[in-house]
C-alpha positions in Angstrom: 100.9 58.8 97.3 104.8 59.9 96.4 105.5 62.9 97.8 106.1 66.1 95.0 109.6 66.4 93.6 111.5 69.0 95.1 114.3 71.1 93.9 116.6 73.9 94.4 119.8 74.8 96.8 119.4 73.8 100.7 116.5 71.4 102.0 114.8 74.5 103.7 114.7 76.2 100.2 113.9 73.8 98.0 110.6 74.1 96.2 108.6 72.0 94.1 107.8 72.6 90.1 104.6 74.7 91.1 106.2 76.8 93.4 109.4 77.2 91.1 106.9 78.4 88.3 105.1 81.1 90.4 108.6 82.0 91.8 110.5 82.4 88.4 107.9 82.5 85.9 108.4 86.2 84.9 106.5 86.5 82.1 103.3 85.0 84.1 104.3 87.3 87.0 104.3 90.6 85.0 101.5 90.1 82.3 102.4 93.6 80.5 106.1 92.7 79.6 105.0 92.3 75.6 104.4 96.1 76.3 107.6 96.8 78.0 109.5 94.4 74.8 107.6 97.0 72.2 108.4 100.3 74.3 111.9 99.1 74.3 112.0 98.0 70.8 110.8 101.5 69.8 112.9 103.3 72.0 116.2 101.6 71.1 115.0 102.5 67.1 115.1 105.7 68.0 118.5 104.9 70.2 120.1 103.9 67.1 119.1 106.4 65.0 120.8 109.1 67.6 123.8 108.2 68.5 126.5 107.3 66.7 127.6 103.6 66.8 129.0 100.2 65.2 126.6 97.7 65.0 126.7 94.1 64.7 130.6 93.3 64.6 131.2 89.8 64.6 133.0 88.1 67.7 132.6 84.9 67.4 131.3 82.3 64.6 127.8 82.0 65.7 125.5 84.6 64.2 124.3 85.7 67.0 127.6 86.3 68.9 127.6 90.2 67.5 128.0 93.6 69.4 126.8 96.9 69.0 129.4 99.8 70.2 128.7 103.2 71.4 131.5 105.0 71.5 131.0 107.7 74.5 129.6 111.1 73.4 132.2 113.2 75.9 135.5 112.9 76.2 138.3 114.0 78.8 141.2 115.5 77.1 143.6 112.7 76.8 141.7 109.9 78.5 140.0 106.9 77.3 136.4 106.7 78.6 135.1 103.5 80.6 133.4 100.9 78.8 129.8 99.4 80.1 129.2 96.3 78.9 125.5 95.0 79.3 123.9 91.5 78.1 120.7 91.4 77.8 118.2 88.3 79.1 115.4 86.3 78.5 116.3 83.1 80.3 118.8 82.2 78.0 116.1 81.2 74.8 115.3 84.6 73.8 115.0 88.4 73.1 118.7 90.0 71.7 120.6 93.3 72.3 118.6 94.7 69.4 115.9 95.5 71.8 118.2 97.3 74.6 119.7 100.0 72.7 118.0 102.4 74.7 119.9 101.3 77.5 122.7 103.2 75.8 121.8 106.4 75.8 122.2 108.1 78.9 125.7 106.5 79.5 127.0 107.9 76.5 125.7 111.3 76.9 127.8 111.3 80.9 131.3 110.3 79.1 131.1 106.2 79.0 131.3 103.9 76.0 128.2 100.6 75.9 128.9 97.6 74.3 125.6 95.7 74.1 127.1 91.5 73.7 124.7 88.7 72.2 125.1 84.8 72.2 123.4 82.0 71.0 120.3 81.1 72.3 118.8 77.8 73.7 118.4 74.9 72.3 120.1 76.2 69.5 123.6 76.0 71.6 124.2 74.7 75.0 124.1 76.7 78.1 128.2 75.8 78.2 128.5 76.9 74.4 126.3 80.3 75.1 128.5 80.9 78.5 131.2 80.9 76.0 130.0 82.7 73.6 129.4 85.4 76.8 133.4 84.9 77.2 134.1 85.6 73.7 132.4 88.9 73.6 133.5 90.0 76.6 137.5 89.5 74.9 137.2 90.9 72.3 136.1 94.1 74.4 139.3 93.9 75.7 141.0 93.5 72.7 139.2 96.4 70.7 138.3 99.1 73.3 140.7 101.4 72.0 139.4 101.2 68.7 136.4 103.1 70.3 137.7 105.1 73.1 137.6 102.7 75.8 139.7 102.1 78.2 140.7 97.9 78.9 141.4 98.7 82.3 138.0 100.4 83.2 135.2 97.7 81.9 132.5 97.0 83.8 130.0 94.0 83.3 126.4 94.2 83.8 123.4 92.0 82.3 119.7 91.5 82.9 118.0 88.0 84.3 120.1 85.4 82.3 122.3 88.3 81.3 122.5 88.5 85.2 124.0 84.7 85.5 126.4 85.8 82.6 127.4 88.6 84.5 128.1 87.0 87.5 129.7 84.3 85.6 132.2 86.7 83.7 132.8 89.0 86.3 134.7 85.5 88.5 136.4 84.5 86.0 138.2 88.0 85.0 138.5 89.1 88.1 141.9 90.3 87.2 140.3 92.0 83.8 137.0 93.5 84.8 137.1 96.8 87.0 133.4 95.6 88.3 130.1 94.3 87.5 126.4 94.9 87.9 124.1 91.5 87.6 120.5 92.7 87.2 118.2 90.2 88.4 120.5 87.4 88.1 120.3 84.0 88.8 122.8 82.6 90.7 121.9 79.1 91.5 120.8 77.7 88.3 119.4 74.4 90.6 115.6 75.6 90.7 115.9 75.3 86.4 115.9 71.9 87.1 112.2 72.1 87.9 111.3 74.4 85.6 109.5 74.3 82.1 112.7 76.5 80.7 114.6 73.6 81.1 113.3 71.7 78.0 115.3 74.3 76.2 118.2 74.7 78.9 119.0 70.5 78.8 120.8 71.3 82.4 121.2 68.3 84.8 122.1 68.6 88.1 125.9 68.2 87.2 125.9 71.1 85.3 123.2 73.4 87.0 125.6 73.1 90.0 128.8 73.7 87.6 127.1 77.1 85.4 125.9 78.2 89.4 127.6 81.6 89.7 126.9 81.5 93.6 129.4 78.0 93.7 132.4 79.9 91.9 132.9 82.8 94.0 136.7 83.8 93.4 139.0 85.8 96.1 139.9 88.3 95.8 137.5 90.0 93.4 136.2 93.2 92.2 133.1 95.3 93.6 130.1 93.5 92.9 126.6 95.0 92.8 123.7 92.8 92.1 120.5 94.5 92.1 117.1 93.5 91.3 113.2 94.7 91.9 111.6 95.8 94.8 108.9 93.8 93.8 110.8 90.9 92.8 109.4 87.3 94.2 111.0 86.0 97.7 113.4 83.5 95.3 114.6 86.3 93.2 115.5 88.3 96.5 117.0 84.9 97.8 119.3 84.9 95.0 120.5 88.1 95.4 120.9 87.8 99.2 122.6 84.6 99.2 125.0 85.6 96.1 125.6 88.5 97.6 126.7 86.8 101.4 128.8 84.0 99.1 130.4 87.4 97.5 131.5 88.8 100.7 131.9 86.0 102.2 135.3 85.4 100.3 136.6 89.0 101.6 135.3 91.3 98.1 133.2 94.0 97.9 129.6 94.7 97.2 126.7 96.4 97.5 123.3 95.6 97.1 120.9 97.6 95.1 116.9 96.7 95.3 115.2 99.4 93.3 111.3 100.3 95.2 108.8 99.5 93.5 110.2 98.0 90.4 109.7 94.6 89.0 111.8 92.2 86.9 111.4 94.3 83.9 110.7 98.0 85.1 114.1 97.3 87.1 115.7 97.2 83.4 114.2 100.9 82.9 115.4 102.1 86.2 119.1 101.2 85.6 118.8 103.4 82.2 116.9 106.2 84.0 119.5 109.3 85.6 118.8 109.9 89.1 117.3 106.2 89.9 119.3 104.3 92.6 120.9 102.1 90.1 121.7 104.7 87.5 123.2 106.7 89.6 125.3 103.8 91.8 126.2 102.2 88.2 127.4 105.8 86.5 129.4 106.2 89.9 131.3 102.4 89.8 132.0 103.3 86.0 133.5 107.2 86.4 135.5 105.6 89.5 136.8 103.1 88.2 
């Protein structure tokens, strides 16, 4: 009988398609995410309805590549106020910013302006197309933050799951732009994908899971880099962030890792819009010093 395929980053990590699926199946692993989509749906309603913001400004030619702005809600006297930028996941084939408005909210209220980024989705585009589409948002951030109080020089990157990858993409190759970034549950090694049923959608090959691979890309120097995920996270997902975050430091940068107790893939999501968590508090902190 031939042996199971195997796949993944070194031999002693490589797992087969079963294990891959209970490793990075997050929607099997937490069975009450369509509750945490509709609490986060309603909440970033409400988000919207709040604050005061610009929604759905084109940068780029795909629908989807839109922003939503939040222009901070405090001001210093004659300074521009740092600029969060967050992209949301949902493995690169669905959900959209719409749904994480309510990420927003407590940023604004401490002085710092959120630009929510979305791309194309799989299979509609191709995983190089929607990295693109990531880069595209991400200049015309830089191009327009003064139209909204921001400051170019003080943008920080952060994303959740897929928005993680994008993160860690973004954040290597502007290293000279981007004043830091915070990948939330991000996949750094896209290899495992290879074995997985997303990839019907993803049409990676080993070529280009390799290429797209954050953790193969790692630029020197670099900014501060602080990947965080769950507490109760699976072993890969911790593997990912411990590897990335060796490769990271590895090359002479900076950063710190973050795993918030008790959360999983999607409460973590919650915890990094929620003042006094470990996150919040370490991301509000890399944004008011940079």
């Amino acid at each position: 009988m031939a042996s199971e395929a195997l796949f993944g980053g070194p031999q002693s990590q490589k797992l087969t398609a079963a294990e891959i699926d209970r490793q990075y199946n997050f929607r099997k692993l937490v069975p009450e995410h369509p509750a945490y989509f509709a609490r986060w749906q309603a909440e970033s309603e409400a988000a919207r309805a709040r604050l005061s913001g610009r929604y759905d400004i084109p940068t780029g030619p795909h629908p989807r590549q839109r922003a939503d702005v939040f222009p901070a809600g405090v001001f210093s006297a004659g300074e521009s106020a740092p600029v969060l930028v967050f992209i949301h996941g949902g493995y690169w084939r669905a959900l959209s910013k719409d749904l994480h408005s309510f990420i927003a909210a407590p940023y604004v209220e401490r002085g710092v302006a959120v630009v929510l980024l979305g791309y194309g989705l799989c299979p509609d585009v191709t995983m190089d197309e929607l990295c693109g589409h990531a880069q595209a948002g991400l200049d015309w951030v830089f191009a327009n933050a003064a139209s909204f109080g921001g400051d170019p020089r003080r943008v920080v990157v952060s994303g959740h799951s897929a928005g993680g990858h994008l993160t860690a993409k973004l954040v290597s190759e502007n290293r000279d732009r981007v004043a830091g970034g915070i990948p939330i549950s991000g996949l750094y090694d896209l290899e495992p994908m290879l074995g997985f049923e997303v990839n019907e959608q993803l049409r990676l090959d080993p070529d280009s899971a390799r290429r797209l691979s954050p953790i193969h890309a790692v630029p020197a120097p670099a900014p501060l880099l602080m990947p965080a995920l769950g507490g109760l996270e699976t072993d890969a997902m911790h593997r990912q962030q411990a590897d990335y975050a060796l490769a990271w430091a590895a090359q002479g940068n900076a950063v710190r890792e973050i795993v918030e107790p008790g959360a999983d893939h999607f409460s973590v999501v919650d915890r990094f819009a929620e003042p006094g968590s470990l996150l919040f508090e370490a991301a509000l902190a890399m944004l008011t010093d940079s």
